[in-house]
N, C-alpha and C positions, 0 to 999 in steps of 0.2 A: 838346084845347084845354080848359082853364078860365078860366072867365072871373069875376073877384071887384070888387064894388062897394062903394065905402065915403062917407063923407061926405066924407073926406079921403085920398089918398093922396099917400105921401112917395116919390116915385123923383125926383132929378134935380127938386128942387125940391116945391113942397105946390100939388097940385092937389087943389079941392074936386072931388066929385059927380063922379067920375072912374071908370072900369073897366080893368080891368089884367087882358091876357090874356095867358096862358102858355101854353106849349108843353108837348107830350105829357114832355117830358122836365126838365119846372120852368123852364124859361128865359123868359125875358118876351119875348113875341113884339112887344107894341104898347100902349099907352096912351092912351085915348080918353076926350072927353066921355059922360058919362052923360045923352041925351038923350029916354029912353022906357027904355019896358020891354022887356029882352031877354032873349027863352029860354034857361032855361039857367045864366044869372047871380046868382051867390053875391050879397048885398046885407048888410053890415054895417055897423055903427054902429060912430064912432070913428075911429081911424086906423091906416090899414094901410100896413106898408112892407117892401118886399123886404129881406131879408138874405142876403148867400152860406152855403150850404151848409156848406163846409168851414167855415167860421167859427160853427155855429150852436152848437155844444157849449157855451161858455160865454155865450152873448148878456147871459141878465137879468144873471148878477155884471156883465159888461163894460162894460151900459147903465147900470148906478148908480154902477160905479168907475171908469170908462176914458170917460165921453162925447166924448171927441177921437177916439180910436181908431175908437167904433163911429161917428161922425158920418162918418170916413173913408172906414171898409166900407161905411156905404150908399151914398155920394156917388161910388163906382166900380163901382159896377155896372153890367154891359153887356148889351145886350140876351143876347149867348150863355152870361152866367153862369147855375147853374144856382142856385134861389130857392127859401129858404123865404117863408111870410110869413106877417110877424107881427102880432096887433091890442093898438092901445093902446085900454084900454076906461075910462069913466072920465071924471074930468077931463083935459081934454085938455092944462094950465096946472099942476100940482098943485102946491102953494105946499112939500109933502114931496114926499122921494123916491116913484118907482113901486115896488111889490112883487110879489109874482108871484103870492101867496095868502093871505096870513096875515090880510087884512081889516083891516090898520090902518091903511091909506093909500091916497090920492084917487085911484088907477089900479089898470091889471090889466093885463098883457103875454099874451098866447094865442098862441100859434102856430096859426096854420087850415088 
């Protein structure tokens, strides 16, 4: 089990202060309040949200050119898919696009 904490996370809507544990095999087992501190538990700044697997080869092109598309991939995710996850770091708002590293704009996309 992993278990990853963020200020925000995006599964099936935006839960603040949230922890999101996965399974031995990437699958999101369960999605809980962040109420203490728990052994064990990754804690990031920002916003994390599941993406499918099969789908992760193109994510950043898709998240800047296709946001329909990828707003669909995350919004069917089921607990047995199997998950990357990603952190938006950053402006959480960015008035520009996100980029992935080149340092010229208000966000950062990570895969953790």
């Amino acid at each position: 089990m992993r278990r990853v904490a963020s200020h925000y996370i995006y599964w099936n809507g935006l839960h603040p202060m949230h922890v999101l544990e996965l399974t031995g095999t990437g699958s999101i087992a369960r999605l809980f309040p962040l109420a203490g501190e728990i052994a064990g538990t990754e804690f990031y700044d920002g916003l994390i949200f599941p993406f499918p697997r099969e789908e992760a080869t193109g994510l950043p092109r898709l998240f800047f050119t296709d946001r329909a598309r990828w707003w669909m991939l995350v919004n069917r995710i089921s607990p047995q898919t199997p998950v990357y996850l990603y952190r938006i770091s950053g402006t959480l708002l960015p008035p520009a696009e996100l980029c992935t590293d080149n340092c010229s704009c208000d966000g950062h996309i990570e895969r953790l």
